[in-house]
PyMOL Python script that loads the backbone (N, CA, C, O; Angstrom):
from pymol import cmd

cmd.read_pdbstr("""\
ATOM      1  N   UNK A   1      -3.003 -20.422  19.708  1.00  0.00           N
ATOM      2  CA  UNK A   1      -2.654 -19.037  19.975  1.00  0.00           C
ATOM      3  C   UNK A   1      -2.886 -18.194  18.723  1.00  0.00           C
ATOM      4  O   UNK A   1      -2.388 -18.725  17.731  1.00  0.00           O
ATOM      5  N   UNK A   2      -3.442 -17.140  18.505  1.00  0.00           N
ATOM      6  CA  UNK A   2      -3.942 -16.382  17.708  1.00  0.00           C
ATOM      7  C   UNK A   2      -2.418 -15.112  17.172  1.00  0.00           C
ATOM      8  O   UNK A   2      -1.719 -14.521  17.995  1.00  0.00           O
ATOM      9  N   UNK A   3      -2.316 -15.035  16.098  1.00  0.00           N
ATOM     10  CA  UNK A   3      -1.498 -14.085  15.262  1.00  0.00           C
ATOM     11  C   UNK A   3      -1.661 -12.987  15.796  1.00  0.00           C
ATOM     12  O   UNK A   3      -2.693 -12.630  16.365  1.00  0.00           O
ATOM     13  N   UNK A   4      -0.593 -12.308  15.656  1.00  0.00           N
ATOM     14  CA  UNK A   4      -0.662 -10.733  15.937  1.00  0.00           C
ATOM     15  C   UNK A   4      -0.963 -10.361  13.903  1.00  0.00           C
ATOM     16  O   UNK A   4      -0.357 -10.765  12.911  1.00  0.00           O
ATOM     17  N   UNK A   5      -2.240  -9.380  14.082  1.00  0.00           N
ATOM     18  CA  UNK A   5      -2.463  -8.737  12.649  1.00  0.00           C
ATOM     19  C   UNK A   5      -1.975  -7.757  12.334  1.00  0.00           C
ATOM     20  O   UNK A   5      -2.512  -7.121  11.428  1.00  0.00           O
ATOM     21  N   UNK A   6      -0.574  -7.173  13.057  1.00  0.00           N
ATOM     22  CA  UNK A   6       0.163  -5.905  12.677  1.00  0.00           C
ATOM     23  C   UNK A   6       1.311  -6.834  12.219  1.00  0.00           C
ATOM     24  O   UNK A   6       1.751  -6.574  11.100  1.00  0.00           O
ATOM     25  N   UNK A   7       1.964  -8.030  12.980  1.00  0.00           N
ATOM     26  CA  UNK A   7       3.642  -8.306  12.288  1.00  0.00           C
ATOM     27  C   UNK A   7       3.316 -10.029  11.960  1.00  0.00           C
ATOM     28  O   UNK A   7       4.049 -10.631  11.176  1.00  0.00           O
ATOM     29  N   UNK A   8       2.213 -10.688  12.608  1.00  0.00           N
ATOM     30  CA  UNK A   8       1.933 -11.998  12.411  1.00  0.00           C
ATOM     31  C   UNK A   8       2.614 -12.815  13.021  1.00  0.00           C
ATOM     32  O   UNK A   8       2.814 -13.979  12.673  1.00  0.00           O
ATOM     33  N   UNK A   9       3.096 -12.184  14.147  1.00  0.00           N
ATOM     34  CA  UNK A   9       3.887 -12.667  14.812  1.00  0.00           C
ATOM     35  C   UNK A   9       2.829 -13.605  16.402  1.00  0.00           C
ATOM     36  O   UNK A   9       1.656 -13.345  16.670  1.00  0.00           O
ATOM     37  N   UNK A  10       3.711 -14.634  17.160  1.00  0.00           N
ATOM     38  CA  UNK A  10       2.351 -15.319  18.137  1.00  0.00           C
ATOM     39  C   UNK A  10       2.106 -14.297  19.344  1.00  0.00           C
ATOM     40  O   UNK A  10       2.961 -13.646  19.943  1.00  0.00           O
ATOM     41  N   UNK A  11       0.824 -14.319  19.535  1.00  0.00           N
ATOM     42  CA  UNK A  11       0.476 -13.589  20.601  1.00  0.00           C
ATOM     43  C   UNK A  11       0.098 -14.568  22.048  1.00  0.00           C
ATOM     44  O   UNK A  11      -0.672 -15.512  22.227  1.00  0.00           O
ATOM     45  N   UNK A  12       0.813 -14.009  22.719  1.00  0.00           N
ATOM     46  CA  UNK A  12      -0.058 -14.632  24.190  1.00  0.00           C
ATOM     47  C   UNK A  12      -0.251 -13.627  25.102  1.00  0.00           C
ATOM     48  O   UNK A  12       0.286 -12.563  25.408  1.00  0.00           O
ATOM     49  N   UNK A  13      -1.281 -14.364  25.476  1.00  0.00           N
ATOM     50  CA  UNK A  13      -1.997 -14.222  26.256  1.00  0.00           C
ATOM     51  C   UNK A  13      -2.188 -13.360  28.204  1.00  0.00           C
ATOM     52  O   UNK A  13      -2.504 -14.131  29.111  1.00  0.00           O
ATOM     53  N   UNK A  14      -2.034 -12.352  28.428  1.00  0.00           N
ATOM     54  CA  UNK A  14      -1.115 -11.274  29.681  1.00  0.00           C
ATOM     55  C   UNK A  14      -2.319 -11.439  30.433  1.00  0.00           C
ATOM     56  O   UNK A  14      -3.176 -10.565  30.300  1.00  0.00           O
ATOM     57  N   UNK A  15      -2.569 -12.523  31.296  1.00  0.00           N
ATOM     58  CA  UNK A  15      -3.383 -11.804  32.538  1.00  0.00           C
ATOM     59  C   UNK A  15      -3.642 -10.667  33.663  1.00  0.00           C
ATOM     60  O   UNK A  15      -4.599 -10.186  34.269  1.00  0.00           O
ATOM     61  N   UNK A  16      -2.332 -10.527  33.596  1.00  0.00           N
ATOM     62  CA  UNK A  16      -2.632  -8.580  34.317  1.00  0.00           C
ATOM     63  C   UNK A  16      -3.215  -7.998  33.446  1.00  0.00           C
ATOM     64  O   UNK A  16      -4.137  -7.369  33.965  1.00  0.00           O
ATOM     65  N   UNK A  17      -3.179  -7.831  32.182  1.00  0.00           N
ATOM     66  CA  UNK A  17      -3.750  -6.960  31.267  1.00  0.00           C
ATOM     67  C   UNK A  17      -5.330  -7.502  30.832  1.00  0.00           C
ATOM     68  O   UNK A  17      -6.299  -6.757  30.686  1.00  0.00           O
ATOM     69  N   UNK A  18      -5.328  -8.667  30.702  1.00  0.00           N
ATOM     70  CA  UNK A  18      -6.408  -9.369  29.965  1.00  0.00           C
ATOM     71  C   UNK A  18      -6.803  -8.897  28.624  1.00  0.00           C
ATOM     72  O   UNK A  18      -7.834  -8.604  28.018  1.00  0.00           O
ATOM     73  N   UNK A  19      -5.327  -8.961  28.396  1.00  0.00           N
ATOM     74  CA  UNK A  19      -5.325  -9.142  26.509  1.00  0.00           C
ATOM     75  C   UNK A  19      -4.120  -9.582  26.266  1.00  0.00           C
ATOM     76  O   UNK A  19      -3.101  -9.609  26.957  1.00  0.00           O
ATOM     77  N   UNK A  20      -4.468 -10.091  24.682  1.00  0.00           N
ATOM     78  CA  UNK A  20      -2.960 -10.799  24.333  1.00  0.00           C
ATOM     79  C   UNK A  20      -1.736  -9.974  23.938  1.00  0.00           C
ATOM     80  O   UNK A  20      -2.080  -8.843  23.596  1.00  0.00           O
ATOM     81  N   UNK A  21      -1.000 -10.087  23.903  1.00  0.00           N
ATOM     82  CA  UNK A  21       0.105  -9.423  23.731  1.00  0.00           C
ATOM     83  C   UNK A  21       1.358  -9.994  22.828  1.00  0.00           C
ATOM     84  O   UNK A  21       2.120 -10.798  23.365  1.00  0.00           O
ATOM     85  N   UNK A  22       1.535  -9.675  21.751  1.00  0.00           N
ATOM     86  CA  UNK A  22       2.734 -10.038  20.583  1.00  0.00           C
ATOM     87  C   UNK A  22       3.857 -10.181  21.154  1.00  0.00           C
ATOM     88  O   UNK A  22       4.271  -9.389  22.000  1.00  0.00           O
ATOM     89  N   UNK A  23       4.580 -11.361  20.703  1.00  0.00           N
ATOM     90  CA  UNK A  23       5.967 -11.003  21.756  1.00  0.00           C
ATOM     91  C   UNK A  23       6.894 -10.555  20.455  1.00  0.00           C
ATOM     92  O   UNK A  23       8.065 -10.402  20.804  1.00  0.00           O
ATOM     93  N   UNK A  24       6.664 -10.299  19.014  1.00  0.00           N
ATOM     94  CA  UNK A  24       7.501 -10.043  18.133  1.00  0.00           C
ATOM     95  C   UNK A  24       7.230  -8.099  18.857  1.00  0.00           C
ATOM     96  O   UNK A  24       7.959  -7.465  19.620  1.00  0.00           O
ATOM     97  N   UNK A  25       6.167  -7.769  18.325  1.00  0.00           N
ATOM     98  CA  UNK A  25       6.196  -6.018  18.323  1.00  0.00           C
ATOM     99  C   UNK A  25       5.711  -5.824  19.769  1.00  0.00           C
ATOM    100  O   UNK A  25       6.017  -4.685  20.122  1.00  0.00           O
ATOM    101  N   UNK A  26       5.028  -6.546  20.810  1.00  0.00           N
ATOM    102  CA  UNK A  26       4.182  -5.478  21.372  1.00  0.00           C
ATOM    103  C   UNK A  26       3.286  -5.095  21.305  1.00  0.00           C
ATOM    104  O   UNK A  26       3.195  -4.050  21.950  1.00  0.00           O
ATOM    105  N   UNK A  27       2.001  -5.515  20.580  1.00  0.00           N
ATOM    106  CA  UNK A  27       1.005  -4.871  20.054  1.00  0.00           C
ATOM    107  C   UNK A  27       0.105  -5.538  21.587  1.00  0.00           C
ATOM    108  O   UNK A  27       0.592  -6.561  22.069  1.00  0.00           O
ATOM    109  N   UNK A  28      -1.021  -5.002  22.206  1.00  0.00           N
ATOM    110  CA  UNK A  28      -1.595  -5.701  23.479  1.00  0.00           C
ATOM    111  C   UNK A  28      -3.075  -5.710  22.880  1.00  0.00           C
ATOM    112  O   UNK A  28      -3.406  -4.569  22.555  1.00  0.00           O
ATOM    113  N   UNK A  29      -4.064  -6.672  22.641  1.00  0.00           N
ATOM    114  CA  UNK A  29      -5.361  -6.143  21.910  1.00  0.00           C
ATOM    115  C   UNK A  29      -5.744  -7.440  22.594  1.00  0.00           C
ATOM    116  O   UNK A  29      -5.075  -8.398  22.982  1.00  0.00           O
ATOM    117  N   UNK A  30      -7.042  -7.157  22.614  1.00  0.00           N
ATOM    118  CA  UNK A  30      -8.698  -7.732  23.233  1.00  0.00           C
ATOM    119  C   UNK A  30      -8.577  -8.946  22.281  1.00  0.00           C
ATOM    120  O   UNK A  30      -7.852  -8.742  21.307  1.00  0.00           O
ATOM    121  N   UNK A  31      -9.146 -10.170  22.374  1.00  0.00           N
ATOM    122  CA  UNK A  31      -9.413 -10.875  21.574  1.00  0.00           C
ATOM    123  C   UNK A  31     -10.726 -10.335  20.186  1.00  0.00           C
ATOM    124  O   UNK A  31     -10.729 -10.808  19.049  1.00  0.00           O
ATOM    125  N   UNK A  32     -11.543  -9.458  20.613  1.00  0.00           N
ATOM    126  CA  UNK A  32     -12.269  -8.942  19.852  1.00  0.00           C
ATOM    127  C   UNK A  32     -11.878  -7.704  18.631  1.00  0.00           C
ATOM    128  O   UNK A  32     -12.278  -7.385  17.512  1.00  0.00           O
ATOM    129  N   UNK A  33     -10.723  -7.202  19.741  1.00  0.00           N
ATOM    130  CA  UNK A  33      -9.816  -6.555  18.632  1.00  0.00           C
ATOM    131  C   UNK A  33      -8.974  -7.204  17.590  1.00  0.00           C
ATOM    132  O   UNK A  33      -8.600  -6.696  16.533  1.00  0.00           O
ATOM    133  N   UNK A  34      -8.782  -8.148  17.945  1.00  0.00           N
ATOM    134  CA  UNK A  34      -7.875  -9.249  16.728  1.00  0.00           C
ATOM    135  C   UNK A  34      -8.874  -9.594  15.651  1.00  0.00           C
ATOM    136  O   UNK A  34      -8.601  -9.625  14.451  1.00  0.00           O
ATOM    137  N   UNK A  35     -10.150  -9.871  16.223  1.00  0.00           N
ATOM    138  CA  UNK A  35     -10.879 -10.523  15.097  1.00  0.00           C
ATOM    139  C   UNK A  35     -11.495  -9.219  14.250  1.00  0.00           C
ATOM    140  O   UNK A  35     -12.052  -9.334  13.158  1.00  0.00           O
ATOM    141  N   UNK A  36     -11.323  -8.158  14.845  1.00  0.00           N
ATOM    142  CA  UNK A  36     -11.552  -6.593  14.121  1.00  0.00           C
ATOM    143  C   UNK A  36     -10.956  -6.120  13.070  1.00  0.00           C
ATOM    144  O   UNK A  36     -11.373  -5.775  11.964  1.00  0.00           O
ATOM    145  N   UNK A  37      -9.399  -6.162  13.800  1.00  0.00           N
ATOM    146  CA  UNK A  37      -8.639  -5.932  12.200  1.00  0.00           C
ATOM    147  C   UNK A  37      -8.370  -7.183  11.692  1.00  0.00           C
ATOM    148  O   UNK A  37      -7.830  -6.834  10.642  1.00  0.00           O
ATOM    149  N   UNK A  38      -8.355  -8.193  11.674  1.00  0.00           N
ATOM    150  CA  UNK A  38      -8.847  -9.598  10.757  1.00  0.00           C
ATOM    151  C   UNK A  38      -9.610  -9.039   9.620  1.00  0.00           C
ATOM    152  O   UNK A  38      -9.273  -8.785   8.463  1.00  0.00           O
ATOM    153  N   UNK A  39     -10.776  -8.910  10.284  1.00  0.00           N
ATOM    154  CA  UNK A  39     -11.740  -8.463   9.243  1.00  0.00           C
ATOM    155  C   UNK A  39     -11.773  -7.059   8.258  1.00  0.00           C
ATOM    156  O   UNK A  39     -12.566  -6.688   7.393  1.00  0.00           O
ATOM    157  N   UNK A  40     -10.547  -6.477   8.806  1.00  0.00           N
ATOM    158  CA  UNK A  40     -10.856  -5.135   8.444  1.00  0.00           C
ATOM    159  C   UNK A  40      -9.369  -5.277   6.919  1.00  0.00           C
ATOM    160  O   UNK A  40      -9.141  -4.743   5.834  1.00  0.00           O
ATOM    161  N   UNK A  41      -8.763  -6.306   7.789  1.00  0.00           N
ATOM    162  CA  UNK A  41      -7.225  -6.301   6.625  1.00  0.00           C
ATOM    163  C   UNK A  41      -7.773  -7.373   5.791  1.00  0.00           C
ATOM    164  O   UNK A  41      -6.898  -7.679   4.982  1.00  0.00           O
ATOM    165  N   UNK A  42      -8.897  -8.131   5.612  1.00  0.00           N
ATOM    166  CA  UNK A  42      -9.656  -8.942   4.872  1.00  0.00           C
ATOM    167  C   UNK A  42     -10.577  -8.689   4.049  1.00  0.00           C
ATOM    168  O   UNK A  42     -10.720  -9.262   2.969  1.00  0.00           O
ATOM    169  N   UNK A  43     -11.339  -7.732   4.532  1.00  0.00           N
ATOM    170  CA  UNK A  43     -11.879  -6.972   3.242  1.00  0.00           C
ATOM    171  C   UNK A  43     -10.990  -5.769   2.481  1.00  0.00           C
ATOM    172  O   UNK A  43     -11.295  -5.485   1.323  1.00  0.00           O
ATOM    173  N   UNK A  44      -9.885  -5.064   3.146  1.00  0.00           N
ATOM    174  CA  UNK A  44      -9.195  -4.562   1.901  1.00  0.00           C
ATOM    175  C   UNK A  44      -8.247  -5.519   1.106  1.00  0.00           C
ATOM    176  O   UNK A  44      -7.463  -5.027   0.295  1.00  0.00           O
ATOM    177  N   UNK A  45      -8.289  -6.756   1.294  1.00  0.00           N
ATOM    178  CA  UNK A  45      -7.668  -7.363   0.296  1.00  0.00           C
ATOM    179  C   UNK A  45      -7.999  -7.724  -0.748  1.00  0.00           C
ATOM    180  O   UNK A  45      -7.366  -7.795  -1.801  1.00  0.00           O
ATOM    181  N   UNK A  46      -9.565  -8.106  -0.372  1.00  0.00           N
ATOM    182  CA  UNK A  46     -10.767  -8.791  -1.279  1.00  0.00           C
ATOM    183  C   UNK A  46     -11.214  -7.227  -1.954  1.00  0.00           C
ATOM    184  O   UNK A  46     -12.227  -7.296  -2.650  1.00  0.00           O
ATOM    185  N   UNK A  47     -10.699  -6.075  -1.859  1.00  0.00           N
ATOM    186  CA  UNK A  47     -11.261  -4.714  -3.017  1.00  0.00           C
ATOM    187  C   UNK A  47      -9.979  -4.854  -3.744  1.00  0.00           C
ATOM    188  O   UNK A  47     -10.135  -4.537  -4.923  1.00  0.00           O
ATOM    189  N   UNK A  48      -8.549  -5.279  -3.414  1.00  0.00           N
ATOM    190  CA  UNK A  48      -7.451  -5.044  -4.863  1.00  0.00           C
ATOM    191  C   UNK A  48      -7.420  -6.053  -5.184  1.00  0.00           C
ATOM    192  O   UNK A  48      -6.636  -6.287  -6.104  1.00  0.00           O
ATOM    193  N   UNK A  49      -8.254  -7.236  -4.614  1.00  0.00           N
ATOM    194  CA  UNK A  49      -8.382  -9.087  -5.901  1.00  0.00           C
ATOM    195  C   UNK A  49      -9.454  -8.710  -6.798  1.00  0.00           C
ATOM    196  O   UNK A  49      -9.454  -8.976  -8.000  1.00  0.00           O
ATOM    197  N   UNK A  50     -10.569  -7.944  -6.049  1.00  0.00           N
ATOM    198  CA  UNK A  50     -11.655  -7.477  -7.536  1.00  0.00           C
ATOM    199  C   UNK A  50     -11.267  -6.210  -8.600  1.00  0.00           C
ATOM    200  O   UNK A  50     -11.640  -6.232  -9.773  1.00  0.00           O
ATOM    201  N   UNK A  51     -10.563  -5.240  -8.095  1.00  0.00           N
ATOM    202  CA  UNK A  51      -9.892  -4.402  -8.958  1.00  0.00           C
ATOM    203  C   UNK A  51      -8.700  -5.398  -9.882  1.00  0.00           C
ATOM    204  O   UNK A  51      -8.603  -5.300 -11.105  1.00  0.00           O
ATOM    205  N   UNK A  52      -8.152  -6.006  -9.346  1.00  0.00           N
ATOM    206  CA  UNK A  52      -7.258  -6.970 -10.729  1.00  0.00           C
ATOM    207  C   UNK A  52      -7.810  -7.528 -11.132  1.00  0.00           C
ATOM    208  O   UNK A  52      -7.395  -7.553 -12.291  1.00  0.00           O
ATOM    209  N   UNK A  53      -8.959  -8.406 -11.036  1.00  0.00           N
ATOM    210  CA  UNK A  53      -9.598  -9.344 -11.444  1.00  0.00           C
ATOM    211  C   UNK A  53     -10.113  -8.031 -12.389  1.00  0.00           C
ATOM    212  O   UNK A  53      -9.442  -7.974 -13.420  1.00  0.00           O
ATOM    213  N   UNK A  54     -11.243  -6.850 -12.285  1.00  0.00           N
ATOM    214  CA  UNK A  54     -11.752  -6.832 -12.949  1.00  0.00           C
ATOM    215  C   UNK A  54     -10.719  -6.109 -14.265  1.00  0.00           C
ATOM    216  O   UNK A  54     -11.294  -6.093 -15.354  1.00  0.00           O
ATOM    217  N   UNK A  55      -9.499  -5.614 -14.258  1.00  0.00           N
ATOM    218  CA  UNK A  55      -8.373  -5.061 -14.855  1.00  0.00           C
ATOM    219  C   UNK A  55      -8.076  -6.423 -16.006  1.00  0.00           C
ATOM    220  O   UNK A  55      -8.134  -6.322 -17.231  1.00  0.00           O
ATOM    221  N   UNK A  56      -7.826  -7.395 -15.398  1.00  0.00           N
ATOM    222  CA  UNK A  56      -7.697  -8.734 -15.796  1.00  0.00           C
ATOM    223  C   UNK A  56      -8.379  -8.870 -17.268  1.00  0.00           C
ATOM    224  O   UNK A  56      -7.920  -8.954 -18.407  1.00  0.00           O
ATOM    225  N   UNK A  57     -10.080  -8.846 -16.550  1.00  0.00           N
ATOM    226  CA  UNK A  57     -11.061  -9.216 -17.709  1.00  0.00           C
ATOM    227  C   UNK A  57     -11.116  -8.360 -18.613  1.00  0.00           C
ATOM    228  O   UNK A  57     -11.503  -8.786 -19.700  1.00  0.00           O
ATOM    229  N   UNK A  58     -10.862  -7.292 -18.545  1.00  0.00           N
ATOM    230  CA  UNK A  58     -10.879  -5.793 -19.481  1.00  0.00           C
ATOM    231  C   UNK A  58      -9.722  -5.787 -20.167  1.00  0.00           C
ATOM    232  O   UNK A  58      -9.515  -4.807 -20.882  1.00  0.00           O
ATOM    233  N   UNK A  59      -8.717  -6.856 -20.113  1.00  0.00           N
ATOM    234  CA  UNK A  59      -7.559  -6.769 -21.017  1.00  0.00           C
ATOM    235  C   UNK A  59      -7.638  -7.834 -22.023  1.00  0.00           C
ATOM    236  O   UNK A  59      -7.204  -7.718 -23.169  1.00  0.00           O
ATOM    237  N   UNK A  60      -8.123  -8.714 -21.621  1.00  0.00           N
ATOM    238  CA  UNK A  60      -8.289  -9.705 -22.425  1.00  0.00           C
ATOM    239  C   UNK A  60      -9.154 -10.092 -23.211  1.00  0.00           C
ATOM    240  O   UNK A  60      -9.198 -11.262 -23.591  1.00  0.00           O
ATOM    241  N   UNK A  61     -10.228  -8.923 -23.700  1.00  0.00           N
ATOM    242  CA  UNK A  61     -11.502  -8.366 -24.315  1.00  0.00           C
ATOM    243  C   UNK A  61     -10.629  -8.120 -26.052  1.00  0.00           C
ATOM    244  O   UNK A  61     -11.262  -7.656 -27.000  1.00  0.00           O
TER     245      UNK A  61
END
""", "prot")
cmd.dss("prot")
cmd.show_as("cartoon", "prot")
cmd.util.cbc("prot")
cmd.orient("prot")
């Protein structure tokens, strides 16, 4: 069963709806929408690991 990417909470799966649905918040999204903001809360993580990283190397110069 796939994470909800708003609370990380488990999502299943609503056949009336035909999308999954969080049972922590509520959130109802497409399986394609999950893997959307996946990717979208995955690359802003990977821009403030290269901003410290590069903060990092510039201090220790």
């Amino acid at each position: 069963m796939p994470r909800c990417p708003e609370c990380a909470g488990i999502m299943k799966y609503s056949r009336i709806e035909r999308k999954y649905v969080c049972r922590s918040c509520g959130v109802a999204m497409t399986m394609d929408a999950i893997w959307e903001a996946r990717d979208r809360q995955r690359s802003s993580d990977g821009d403030s690991r290269e901003d410290y990283l590069e903060w990092w190397l510039s201090r220790k110069k």
